[in-house]
C-alpha positions in Angstrom: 12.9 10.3 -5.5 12.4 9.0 -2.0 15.0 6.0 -0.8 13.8 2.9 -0.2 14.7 1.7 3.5 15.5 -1.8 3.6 16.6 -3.3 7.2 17.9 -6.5 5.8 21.6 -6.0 5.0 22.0 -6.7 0.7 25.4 -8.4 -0.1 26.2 -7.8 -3.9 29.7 -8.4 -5.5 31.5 -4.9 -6.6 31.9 -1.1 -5.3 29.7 -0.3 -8.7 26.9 -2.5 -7.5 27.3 -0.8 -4.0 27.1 2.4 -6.0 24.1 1.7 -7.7 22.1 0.4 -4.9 23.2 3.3 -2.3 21.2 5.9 -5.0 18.0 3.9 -4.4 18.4 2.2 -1.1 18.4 3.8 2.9 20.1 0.5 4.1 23.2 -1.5 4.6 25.4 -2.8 1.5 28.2 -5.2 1.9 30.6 -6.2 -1.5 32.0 -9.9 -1.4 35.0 -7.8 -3.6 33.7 -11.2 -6.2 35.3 -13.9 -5.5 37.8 -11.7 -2.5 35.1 -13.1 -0.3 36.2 -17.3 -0.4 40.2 -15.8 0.9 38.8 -13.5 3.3 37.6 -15.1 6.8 36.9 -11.7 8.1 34.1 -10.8 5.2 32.9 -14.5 5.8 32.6 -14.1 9.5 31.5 -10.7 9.2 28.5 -11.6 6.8 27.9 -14.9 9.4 27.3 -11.8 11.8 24.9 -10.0 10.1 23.1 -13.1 8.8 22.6 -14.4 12.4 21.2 -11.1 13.7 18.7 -10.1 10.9 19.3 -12.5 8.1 20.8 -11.2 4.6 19.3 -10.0 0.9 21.7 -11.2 -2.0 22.0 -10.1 -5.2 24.4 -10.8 -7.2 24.7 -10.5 -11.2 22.7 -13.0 -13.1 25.6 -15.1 -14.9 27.7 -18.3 -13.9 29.9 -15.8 -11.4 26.9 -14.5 -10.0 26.0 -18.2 -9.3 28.8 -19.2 -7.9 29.2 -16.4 -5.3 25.5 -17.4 -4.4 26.5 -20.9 -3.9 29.2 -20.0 -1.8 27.3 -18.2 0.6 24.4 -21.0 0.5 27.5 -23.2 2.5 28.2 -21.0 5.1 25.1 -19.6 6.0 21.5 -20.9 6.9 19.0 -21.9 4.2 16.7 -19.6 6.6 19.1 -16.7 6.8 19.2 -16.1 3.0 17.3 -14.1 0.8 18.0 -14.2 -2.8 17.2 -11.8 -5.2 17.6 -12.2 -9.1 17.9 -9.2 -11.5 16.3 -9.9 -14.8 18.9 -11.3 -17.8 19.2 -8.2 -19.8 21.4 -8.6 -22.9 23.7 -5.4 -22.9 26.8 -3.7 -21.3 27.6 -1.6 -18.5 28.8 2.3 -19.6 32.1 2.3 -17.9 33.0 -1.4 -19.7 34.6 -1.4 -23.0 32.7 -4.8 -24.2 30.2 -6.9 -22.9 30.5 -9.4 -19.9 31.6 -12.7 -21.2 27.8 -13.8 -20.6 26.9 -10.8 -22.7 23.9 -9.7 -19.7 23.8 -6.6 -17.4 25.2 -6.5 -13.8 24.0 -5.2 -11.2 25.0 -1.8 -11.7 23.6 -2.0 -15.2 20.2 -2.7 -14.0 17.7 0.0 -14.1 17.0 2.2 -10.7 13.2 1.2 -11.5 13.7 -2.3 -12.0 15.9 -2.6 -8.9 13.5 -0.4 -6.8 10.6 -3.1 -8.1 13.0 -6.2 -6.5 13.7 -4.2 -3.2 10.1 -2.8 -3.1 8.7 -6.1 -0.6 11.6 -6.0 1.6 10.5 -2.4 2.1 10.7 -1.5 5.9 7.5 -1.9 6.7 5.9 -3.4 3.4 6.7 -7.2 4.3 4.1 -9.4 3.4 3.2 -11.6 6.7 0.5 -14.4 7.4 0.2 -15.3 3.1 -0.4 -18.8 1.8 2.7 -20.0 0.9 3.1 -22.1 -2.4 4.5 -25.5 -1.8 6.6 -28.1 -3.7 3.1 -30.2 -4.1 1.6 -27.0 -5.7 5.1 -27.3 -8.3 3.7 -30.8 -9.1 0.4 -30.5 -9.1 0.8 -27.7 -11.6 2.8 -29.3 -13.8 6.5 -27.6 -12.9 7.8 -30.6 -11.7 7.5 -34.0 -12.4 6.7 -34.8 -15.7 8.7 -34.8 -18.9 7.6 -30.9 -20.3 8.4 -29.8 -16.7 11.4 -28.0 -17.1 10.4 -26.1 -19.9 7.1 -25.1 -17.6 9.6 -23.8 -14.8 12.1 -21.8 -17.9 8.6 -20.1 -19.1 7.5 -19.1 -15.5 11.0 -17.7 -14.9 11.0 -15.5 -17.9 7.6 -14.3 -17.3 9.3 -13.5 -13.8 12.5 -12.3 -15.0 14.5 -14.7 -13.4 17.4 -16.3 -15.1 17.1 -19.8 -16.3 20.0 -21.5 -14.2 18.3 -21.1 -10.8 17.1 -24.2 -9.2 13.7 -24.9 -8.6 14.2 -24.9 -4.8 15.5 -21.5 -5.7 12.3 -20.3 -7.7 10.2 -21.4 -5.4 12.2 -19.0 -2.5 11.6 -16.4 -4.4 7.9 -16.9 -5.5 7.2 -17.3 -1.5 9.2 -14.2 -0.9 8.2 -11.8 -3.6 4.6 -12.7 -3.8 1.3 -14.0 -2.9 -0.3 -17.7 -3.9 -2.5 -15.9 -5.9 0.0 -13.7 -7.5 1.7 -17.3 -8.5 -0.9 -18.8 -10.0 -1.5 -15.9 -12.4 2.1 -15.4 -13.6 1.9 -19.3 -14.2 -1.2 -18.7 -16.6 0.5 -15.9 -18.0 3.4 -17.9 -18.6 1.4 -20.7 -20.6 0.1 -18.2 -23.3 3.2 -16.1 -23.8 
């Protein structure tokens, strides 16, 4: 199968993960090394680099290390400058491990080429999606994902109908919904979500 060319360098955390993606993806792939990247000044400046020129994809594993290596790179680069990308929490364990990850989900590497391909498939070359309605922080509200007592358990059914895991914020979710698809898009997962 045809590689997906991505022009957006991806950051993930491990050679596996770097692995992984360069079977599916025509593109550049750094590895923070985990967390190598808060010693090393050179990876930090280096990924400043790359961030200032054409702004940066990261995905990292979807558990509290994950989340911390995204949070670290939230404070030394550009809210603008950042794309993250979330793989789904699959319960499970890579081949090459002899147990589970102390979370018990799948890393990166563990994630299916499909799956992956799915997540990269917007960032695509020439497949971004310009000019779109953007959903806002009043369209959160007004739909009932923030502000009112059930809220939170509105925004943990919309991102399991998305795949997301449950720890991201909801400035986070809403990144993502503006990144990975359309208002319209939105407003049918969050439908979706309500009956599932």
């Amino acid at each position: 199968m045809k590689k997906i060319s991505i022009d957006i360098p991806i950051i993930v955390e491990g050679k596996y993960d770097v692995i992984k993606l360069n079977s599916i993806i025509d593109g550049q792939i750094i590895k923070t090394d985990g967390f190598g990247l808060f010693k090393s000044e050179e990876t930090k400046n280096y990924i400043r680099q790359l961030a200032d020129k054409n702004g940066v994809i990261v995905l990292t594993d979807s558990d509290g290390a994950g989340l911390v290596i995204r949070n670290h790179l939230n404070s030394i680069l550009p809210k603008e400058k950042i794309i993250h990308l979330y793989p789904p929490q699959i319960e499970g364990k890579e081949k090459r491990k002899n147990s589970p990850s102390k979370e018990g989900f799948l890393g990166v590497e563990g994630i299916s080429a499909d799956t992956l391909r799915t997540l990269f498939a917007p960032f695509e070359s020439d497949s971004k999606k310009e000019g779109k309605k953007k959903v806002s922080k009043t369209d959160l509200y007004e739909d009932g994902l923030t502000g009112y007592p059930n809220s939170a358990d509105k925004r943990n059914a919309l991102k399991k109908r998305l795949g997301l895991p449950q720890n991201i914020s909801t400035n986070a979710l809403l990144d993502i919904i503006n990144f990975l698809y359309s208002y319209e898009e939105y407003k049918e997962f969050l439908k979706e979500s309500e009956t599932d």
